[in-house]
C-alpha positions as CSV (number, residue, x, y, z in Angstrom):
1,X,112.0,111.2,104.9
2,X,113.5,108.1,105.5
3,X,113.3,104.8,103.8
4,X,110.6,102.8,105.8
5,X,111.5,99.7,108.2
6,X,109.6,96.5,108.0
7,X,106.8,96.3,110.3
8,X,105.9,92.7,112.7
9,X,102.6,90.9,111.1
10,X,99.0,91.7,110.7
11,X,96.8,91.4,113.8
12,X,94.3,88.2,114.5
13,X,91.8,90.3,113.7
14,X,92.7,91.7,110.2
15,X,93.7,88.0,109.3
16,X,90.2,86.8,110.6
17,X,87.9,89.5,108.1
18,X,90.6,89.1,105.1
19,X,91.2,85.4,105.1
20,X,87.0,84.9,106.0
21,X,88.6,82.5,109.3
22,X,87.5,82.6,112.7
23,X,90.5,83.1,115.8
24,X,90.1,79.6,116.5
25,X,91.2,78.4,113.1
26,X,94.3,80.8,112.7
27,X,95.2,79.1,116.0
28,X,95.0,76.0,114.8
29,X,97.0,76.5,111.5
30,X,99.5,78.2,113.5
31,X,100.0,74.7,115.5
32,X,99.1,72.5,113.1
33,X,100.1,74.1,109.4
34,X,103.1,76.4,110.7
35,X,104.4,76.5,107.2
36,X,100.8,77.9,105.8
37,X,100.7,80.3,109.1
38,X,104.0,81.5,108.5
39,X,103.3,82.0,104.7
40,X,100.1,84.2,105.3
41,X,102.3,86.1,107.9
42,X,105.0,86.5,105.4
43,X,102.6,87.3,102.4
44,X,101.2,90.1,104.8
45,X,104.6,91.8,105.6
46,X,105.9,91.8,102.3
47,X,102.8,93.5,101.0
48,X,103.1,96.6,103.9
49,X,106.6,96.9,103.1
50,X,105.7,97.4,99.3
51,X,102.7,99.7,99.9
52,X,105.6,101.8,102.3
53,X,108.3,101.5,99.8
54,X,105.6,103.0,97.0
55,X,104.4,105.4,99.1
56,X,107.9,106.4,99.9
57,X,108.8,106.8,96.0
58,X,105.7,108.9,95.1
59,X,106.7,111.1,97.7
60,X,110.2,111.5,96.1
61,X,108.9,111.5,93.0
62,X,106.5,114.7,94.0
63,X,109.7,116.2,95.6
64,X,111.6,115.9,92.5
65,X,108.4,117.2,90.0
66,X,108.1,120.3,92.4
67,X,111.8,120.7,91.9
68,X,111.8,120.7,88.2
69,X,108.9,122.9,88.1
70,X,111.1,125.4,90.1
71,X,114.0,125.0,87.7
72,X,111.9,125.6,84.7
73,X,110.4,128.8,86.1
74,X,113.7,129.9,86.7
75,X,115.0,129.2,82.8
76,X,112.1,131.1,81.8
């Protein structure tokens, strides 16, 4: 498994039932707030790249657990 590549922003529609907003007003804060609509895009692509970069080390960490469990069984 590879390290996991950044991913574009969330859709209109998971911004409308997280951030409570209707379509209308995420279009308006992207015209008239870029800064805040750019921040809330931001926000959300940092967080999917943590969650993948987590996910990606429990998987190496399970890799590495089943490893030493091999190792030990063969010391016994």
């Amino acid at each position: 498994m590879t390290a996991p590549q950044k991913k574009t922003g969330p859709s209109l529609r998971k911004l409308e039932n997280d951030l409570s907003v209707n379509k209308t007003t995420l279009h308006n804060w992207k015209q008239n707030r870029p800064k805040l609509y750019e921040f809330i895009i931001d926000s959300y692509q940092d967080r999917a790249a943590l969650k993948e970069n987590i996910m990606f080390l429990i998987d190496q960490k399970q890799k590495l657990e089943e490893r030493i469990s091999l190792e030990q069984k063969k010391v016994s």
